[in-house]
N, CA and C atoms as a LAMMPS dump frame, in Angstrom:
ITEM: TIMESTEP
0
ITEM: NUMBER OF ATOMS
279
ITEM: BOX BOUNDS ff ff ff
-5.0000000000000000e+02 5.0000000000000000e+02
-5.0000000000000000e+02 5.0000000000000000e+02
-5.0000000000000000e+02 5.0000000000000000e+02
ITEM: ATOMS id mol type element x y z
1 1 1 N 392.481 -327.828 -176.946
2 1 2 C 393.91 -327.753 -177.077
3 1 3 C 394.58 -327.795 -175.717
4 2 1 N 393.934 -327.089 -174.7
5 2 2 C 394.207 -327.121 -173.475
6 2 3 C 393.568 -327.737 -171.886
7 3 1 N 394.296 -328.433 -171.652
8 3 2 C 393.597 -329.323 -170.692
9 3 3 C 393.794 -328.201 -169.422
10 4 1 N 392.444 -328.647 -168.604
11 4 2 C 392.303 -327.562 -166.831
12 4 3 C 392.245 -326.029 -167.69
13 5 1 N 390.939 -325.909 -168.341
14 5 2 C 390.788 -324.042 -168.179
15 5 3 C 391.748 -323.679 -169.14
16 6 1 N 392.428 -323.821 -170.21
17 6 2 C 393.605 -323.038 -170.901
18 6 3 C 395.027 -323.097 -170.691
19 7 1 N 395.272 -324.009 -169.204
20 7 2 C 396.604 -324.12 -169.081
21 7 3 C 397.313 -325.357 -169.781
22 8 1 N 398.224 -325.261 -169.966
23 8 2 C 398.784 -326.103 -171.185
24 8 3 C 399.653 -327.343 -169.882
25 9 1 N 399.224 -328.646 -170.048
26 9 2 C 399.922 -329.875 -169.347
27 9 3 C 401.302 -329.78 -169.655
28 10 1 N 402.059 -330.31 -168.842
29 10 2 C 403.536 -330.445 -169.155
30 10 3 C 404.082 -331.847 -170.291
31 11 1 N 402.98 -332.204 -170.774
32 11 2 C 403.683 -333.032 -171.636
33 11 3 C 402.926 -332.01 -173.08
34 12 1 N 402.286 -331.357 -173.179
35 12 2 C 402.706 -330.586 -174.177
36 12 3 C 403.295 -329.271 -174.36
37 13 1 N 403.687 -329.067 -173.382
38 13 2 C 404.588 -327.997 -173.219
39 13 3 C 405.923 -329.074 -173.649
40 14 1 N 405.984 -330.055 -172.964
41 14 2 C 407.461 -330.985 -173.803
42 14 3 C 407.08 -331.139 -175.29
43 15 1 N 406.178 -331.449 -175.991
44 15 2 C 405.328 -331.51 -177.206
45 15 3 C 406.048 -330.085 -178.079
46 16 1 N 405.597 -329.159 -177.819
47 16 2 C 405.869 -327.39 -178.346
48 16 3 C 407.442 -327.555 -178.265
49 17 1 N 408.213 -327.827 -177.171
50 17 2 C 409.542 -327.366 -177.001
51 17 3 C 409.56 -329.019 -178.564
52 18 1 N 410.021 -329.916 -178.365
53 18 2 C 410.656 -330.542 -179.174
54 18 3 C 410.385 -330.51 -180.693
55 19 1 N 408.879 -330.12 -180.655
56 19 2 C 408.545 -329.597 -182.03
57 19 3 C 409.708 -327.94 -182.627
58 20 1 N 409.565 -327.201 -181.585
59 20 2 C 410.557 -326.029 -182.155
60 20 3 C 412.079 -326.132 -182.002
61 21 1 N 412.263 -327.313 -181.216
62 21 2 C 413.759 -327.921 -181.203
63 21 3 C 413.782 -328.405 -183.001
64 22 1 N 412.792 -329.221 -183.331
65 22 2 C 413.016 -330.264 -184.537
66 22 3 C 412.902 -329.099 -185.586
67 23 1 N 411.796 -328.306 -185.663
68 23 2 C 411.71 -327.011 -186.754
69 23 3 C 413.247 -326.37 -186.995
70 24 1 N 413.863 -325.872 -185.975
71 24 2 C 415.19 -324.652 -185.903
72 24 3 C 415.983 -326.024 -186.382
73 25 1 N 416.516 -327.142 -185.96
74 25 2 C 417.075 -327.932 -186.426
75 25 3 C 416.923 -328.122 -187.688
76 26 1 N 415.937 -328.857 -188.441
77 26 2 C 415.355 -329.351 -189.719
78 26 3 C 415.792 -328.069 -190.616
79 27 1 N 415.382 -327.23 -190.148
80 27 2 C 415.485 -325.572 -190.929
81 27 3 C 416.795 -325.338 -191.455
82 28 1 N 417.59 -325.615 -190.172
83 28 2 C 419.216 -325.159 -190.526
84 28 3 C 420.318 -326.535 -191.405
85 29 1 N 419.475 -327.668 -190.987
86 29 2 C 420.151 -328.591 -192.461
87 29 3 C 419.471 -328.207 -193.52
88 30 1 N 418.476 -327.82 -194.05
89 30 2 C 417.983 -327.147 -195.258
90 30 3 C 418.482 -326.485 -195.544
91 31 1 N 418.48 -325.435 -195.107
92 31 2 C 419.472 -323.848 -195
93 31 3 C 420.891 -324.248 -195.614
94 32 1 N 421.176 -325.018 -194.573
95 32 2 C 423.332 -325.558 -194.9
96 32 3 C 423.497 -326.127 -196.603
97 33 1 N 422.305 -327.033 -196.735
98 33 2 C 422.584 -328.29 -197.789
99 33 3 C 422.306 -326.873 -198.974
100 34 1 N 421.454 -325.57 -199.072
101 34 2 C 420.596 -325.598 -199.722
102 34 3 C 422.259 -323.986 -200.223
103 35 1 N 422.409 -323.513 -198.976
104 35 2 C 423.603 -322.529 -199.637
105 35 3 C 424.607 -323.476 -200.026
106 36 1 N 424.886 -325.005 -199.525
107 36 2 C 426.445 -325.143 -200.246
108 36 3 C 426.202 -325.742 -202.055
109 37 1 N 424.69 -325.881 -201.532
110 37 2 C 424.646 -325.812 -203.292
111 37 3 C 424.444 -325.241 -203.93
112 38 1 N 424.557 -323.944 -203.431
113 38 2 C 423.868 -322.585 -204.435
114 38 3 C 425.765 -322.023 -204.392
115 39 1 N 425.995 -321.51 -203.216
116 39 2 C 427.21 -320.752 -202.781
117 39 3 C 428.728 -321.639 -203.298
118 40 1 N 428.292 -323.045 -202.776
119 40 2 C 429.519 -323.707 -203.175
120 40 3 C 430.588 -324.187 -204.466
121 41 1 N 430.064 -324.006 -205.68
122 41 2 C 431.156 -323.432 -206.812
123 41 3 C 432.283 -322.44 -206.343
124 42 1 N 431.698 -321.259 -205.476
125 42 2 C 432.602 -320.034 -205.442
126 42 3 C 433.57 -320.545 -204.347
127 43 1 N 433.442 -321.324 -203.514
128 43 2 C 434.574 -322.042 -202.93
129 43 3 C 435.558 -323.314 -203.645
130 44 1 N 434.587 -323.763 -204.327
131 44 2 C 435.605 -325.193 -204.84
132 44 3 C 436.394 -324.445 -206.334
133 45 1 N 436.085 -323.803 -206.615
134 45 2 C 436.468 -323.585 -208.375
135 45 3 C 436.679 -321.983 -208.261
136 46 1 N 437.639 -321.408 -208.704
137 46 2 C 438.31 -319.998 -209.232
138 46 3 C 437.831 -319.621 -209.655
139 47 1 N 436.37 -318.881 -209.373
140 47 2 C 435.499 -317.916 -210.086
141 47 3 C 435.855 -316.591 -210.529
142 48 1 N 435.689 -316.118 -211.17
143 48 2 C 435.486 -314.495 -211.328
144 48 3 C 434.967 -313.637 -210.166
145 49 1 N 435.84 -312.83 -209.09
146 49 2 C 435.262 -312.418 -208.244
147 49 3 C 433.737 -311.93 -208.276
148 50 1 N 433.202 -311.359 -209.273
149 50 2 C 431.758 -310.678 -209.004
150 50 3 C 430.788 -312.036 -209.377
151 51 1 N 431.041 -313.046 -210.045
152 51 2 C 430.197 -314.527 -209.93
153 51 3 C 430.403 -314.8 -208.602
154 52 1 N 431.237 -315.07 -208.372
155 52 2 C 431.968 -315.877 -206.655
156 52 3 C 430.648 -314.732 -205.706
157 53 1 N 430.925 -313.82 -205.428
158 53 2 C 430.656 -312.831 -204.832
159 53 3 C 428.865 -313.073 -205.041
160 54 1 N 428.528 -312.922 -206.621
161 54 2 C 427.093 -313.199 -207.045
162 54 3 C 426.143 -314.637 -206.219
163 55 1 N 427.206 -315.67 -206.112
164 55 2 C 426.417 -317.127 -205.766
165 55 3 C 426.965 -316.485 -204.011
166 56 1 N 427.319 -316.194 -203.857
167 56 2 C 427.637 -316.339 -202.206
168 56 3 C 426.293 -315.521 -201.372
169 57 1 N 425.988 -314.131 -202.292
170 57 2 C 425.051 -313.558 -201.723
171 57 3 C 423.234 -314.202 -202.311
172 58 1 N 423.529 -315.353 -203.477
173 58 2 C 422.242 -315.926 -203.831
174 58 3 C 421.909 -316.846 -202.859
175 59 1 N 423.271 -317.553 -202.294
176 59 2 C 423.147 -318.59 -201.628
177 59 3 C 422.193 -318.283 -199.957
178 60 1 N 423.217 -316.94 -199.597
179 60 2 C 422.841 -316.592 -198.017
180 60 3 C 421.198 -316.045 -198.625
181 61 1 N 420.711 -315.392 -199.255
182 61 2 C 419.249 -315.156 -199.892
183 61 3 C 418.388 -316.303 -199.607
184 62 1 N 418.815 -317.588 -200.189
185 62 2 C 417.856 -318.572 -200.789
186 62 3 C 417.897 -319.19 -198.886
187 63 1 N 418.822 -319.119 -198.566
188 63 2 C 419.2 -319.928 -197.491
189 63 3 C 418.062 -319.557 -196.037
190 64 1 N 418.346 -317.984 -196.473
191 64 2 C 417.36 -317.509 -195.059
192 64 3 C 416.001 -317.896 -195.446
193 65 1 N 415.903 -317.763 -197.158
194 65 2 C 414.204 -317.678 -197.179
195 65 3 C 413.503 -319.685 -197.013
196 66 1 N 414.664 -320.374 -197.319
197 66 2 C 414.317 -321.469 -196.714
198 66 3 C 414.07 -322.025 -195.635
199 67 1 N 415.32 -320.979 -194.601
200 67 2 C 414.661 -321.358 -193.056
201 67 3 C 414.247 -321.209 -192.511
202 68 1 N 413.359 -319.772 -192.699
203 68 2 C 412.409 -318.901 -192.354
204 68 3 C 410.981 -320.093 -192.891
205 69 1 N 410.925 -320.199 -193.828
206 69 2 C 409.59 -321.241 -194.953
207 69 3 C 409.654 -322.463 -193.969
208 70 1 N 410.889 -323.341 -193.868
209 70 2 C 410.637 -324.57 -192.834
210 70 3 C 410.389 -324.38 -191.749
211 71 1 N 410.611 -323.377 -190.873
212 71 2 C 410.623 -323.082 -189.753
213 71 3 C 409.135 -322.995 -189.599
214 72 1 N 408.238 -321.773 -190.225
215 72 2 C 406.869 -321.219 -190.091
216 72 3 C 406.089 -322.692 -191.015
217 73 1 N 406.757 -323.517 -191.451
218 73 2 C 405.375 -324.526 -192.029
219 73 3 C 405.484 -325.696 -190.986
220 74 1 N 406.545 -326.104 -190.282
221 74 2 C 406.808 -327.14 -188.836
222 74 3 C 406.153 -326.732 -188.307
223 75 1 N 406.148 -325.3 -187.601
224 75 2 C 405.335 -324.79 -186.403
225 75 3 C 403.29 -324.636 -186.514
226 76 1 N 403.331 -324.254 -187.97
227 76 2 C 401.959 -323.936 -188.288
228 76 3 C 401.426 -325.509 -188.451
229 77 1 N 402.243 -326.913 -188.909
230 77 2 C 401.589 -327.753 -189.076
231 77 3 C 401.128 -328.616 -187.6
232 78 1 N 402.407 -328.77 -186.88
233 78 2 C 402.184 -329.003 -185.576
234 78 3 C 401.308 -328.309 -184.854
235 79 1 N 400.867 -326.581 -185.034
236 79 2 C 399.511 -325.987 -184.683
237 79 3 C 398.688 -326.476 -184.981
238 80 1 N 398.765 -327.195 -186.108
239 80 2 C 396.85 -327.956 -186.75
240 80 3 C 397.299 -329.088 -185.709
241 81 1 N 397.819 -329.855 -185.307
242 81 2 C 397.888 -331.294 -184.984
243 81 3 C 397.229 -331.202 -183.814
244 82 1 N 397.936 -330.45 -183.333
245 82 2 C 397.976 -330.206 -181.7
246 82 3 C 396.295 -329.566 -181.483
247 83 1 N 395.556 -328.899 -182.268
248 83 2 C 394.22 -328.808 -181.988
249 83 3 C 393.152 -329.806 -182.448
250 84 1 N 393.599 -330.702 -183.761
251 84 2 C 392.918 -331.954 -184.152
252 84 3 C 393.316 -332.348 -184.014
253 85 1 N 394.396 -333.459 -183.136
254 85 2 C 394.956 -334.384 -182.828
255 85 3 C 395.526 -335.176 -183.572
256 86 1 N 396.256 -336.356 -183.713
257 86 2 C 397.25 -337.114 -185.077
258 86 3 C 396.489 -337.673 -185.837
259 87 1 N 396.892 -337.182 -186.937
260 87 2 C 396.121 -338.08 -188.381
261 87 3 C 395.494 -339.743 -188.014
262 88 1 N 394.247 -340.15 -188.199
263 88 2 C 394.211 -341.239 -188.114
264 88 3 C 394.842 -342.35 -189.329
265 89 1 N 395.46 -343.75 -188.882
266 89 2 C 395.707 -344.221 -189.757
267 89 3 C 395.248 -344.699 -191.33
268 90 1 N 393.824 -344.201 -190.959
269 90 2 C 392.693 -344.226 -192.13
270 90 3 C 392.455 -343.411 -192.902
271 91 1 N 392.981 -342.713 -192.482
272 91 2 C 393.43 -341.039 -193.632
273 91 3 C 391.364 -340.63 -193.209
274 92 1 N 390.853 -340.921 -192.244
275 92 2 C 389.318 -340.401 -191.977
276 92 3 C 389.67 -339.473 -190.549
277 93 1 N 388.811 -338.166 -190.641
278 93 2 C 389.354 -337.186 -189.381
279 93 3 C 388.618 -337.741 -187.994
């Protein structure tokens, strides 16, 4: 995984940073798309405050546990890559 003894080269140290740039990114359009479709009735349409109130707190729920889930499966998959190197085009390891 590490080239020279354990120290990590600077092109995968650029590798790690853009992978957890693309994870926190990827995560938070999931997150956005995933509350305005859970949360968003209680903005467009005159709910009953305790529905309105009900989807707003399902939405921020579903929302964290999605970006928390994309976040830890980007990082853990890019961990496998980065020690077996990129899929060959032959689907053979």
């Amino acid at each position: 995984m590490y080239a020279h003894g354990g120290r990590r080269t600077r092109a995968e140290q650029d590798a790690a940073t853009v992978e957890i740039g693309y994870a926190l990114v990827s995560a938070a359009f999931a997150a956005a798309v995933l509350f305005g479709a859970v949360a968003g009735p209680a903005f467009l349409f005159d709910l009953p405050g305790l529905l309105a109130a009900a989807l707003l707190r399902l939405g921020v729920a579903c929302a964290a546990v999605v970006f928390v889930t994309r976040v830890v499966s980007v990082l853990v998959r890019f961990r496998r890559w980065s020690r077996s190197g990129p899929p060959r085009p032959d689907g053979n390891p």
